[in-house]
C-alpha positions in Angstrom: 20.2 1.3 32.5 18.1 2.5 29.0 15.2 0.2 30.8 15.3 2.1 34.0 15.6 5.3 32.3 12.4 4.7 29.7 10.4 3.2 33.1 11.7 6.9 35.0 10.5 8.8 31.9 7.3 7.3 31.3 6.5 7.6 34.9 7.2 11.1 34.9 5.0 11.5 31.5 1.9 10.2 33.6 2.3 12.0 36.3 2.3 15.3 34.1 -1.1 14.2 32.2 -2.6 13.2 36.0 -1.6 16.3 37.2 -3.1 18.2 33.4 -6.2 15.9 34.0 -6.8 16.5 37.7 -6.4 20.2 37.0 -9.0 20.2 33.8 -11.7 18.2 35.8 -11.1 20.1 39.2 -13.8 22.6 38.6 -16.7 20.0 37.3 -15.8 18.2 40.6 -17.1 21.1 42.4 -20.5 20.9 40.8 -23.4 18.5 41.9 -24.2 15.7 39.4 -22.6 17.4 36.6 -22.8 14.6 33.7 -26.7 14.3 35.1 -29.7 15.4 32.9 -31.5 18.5 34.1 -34.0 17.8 37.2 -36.7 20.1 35.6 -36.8 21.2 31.9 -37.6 25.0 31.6 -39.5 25.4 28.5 -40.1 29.5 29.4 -36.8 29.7 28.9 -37.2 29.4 24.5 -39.9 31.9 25.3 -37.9 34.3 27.0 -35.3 34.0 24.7 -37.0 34.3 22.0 -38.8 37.8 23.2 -35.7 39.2 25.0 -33.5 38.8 21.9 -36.0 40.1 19.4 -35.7 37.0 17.5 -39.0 37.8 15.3 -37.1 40.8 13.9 -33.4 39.1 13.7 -34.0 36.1 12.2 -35.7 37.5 9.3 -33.2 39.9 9.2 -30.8 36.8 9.0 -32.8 34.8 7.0 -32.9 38.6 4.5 -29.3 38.7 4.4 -28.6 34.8 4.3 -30.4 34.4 1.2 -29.6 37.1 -0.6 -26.0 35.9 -0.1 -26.3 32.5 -1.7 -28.3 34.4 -4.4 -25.6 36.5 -5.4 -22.5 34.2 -4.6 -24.4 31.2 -6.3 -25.7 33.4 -9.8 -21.9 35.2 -9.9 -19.7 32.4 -8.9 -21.1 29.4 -11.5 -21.1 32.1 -14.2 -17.7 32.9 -13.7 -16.4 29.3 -12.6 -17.9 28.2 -16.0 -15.9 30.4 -18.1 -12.9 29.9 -15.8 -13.4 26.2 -16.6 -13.9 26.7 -20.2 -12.5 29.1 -21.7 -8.5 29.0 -21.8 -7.0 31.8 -20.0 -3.1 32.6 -20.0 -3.2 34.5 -16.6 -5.1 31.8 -15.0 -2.3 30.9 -12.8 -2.3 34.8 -11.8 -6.5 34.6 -11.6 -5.8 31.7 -9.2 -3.2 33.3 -7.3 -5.6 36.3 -7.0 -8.4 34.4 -5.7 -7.1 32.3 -3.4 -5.3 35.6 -1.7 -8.5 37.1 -1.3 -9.9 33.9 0.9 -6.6 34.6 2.6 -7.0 38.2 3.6 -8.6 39.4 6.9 -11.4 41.4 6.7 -9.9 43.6 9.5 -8.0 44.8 6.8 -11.0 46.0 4.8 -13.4 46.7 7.7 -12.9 50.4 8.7 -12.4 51.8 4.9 -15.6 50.0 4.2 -17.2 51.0 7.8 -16.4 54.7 6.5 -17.4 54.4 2.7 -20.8 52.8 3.8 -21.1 55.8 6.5 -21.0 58.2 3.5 -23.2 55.9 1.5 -25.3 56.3 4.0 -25.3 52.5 4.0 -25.4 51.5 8.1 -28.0 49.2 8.2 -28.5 48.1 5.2 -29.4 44.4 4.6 -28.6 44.4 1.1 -25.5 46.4 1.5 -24.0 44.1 3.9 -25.0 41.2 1.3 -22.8 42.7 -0.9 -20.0 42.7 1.1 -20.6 38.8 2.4 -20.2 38.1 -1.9 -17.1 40.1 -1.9 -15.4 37.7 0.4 -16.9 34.5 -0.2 -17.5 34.4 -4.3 -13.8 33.1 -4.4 -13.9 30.4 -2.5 -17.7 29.6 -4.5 -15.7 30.0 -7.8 -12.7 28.0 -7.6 -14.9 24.9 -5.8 -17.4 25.2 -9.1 -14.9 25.2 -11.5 -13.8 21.9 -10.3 -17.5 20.6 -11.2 -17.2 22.5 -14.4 -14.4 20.8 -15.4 -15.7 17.1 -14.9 -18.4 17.5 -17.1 -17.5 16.6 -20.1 -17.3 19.0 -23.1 -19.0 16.2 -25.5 -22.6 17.3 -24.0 -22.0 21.1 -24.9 -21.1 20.1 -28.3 -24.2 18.1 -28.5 -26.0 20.9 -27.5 -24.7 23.6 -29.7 -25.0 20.8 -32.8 -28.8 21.4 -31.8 -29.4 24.9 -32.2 -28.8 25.7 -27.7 -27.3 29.2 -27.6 -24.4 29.9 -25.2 -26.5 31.1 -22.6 -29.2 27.9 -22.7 -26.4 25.5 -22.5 -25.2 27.3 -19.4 -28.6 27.7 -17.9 -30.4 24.4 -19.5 -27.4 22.3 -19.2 -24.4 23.1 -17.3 -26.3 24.2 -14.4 -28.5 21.3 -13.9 -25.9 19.0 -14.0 -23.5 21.0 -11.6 -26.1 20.9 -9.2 -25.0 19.2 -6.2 -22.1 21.7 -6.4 -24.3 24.4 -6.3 -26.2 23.4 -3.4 -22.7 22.2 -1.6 -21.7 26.0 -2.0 -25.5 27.2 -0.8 -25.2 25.4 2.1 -21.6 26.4 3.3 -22.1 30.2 2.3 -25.5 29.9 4.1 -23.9 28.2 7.4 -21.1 31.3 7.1 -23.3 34.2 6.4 -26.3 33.4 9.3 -23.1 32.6 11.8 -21.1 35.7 10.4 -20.6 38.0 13.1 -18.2 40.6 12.5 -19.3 42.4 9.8 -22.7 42.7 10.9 -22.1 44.2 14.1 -20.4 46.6 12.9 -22.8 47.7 9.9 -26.0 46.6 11.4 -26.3 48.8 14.4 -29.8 49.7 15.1 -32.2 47.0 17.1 -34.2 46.8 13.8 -31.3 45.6 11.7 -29.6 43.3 13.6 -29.0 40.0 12.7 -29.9 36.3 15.3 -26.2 36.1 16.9 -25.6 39.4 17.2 -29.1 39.5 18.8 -27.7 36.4 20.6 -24.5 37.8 22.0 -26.3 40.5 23.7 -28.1 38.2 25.8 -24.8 37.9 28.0 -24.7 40.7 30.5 -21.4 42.3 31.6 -22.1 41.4 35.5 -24.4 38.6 35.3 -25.8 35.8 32.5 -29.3 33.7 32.5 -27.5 30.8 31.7 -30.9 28.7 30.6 -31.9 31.7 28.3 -28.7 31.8 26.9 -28.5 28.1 26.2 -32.1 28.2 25.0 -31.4 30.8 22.3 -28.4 28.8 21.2 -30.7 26.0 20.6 -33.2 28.7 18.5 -30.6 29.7 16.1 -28.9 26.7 15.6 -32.1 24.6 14.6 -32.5 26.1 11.5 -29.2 25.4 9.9 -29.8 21.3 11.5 -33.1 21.1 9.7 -31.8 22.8 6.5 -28.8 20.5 6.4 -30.7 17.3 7.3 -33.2 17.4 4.1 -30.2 18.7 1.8 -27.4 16.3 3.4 -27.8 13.8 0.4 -27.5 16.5 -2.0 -24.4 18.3 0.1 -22.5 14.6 0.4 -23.0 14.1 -3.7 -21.9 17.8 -4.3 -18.3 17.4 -2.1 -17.9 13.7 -3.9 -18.1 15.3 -7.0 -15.8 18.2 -6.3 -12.6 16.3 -5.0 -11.9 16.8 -9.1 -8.8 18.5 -10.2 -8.5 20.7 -13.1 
């Protein structure tokens, strides 16, 4: 009886996935050849792209606000992550609980108190101003994943250092920093891959065509009635390259940095 039972139930199961399946793959049926490679490769299509979505203004305005993100997160979050790791704090458990509720929050809670301080500010498209607020929300997450390099290196080589005259701020600079490295480039690279895919934030406080950043250059390539498909798949290509290439040449340094931060502390 339990036989016939698992052999009904079992049967039913399939029949529920063949009917999920046939429904999933229904509309790729309807399409000629749709696993086939394209018949003819339209290479006016990265050209359009790239003119129609102003990508020779928006990706330097990308490549701006990118790099003055790592600048700041990288230069603020080892300081502090080096005295977090060092120096022995009572309320670390309540720094901890702080930070980690800060990676937590949404920035929809944040966004329209900001949107109407920067408005007063007279802040609206402002590169450097919207840097600021890409360090606000991710120097956290930068600091509590470089304390954890900070902490496996041991404190024998800042005593050697201090024995030979280094002041506080060359062993930080001279040695800490050098050998915390591939945590520092771990971080550059995942702040980077946020802030040039961020969209949110920059839509709402880069508004004019001069300030906008690649996807939100990007998303407007998508009409309300109608989309150039081959455009649009062309641009995706355009902003996507750069992050490939930059991850490529750095992957070795990016593998060695998240080996060396699975320490705990």
């Amino acid at each position: 009886m339990r036989l016939v039972e698992s052999r009904a139930t079992l049967t039913l199961t399939y029949v529920v996935l063949g009917i999920g399946l046939f429904t999933a793959l229904f509309p790729i049926a309807l399409l000629t050849n749709p696993l086939a490679l394209p018949q003819v490769i339209r290479w006016d299509n990265f050209a359009r792209a790239w003119k129609d979505a102003r990508f020779s203004t928006s990706f330097v305005n990308s490549a701006t606000l990118t790099g003055l993100t790592i600048l700041l997160v990288c230069t603020t979050g080892s300081a502090s992550a080096y005295v977090l790791a060092r120096k022995k704090i009572k309320a670390w458990k309540l720094v901890t609980f702080y930070l980690l509720a800060t990676t937590t929050a949404p920035i929809q809670l944040f966004l329209f108190p900001l949107y109407f301080g920067f408005a007063k500010l007279g802040l609206i498209n402002n590169v450097f101003a919207v840097s600021l607020v890409y360090t606000a929300i991710y120097s956290p997450f930068a600091i509590m994943l470089l304390r954890t390099y900070f902490l496996a290196v041991p404190r024998e080589i800042e005593e050697a250092a201090l024995i030979d005259g280094a002041s506080s701020w060359q062993i930080f600079t001279r040695v800490m920093l050098p050998i915390v490295s591939p945590g520092i480039v771990t971080v550059a690279l995942i702040i980077g891959l946020y802030s040039w895919n961020e969209f949110l934030i920059a839509t709402t406080f880069l508004q004019k065509k001069d300030s906008l950043t690649a996807v939100v250059s990007f998303f407007l390539l998508s009409g309300q009635y109608s989309s150039d498909w081959g455009e649009i798949m062309a641009a995706a290509l355009i902003i996507v390259l750069p992050i490939v290439i930059l991850f490529v040449f750095l992957q070795r340094r990016f593998i060695e940095g998240m080996a060396g931060g699975s320490v705990k502390g």
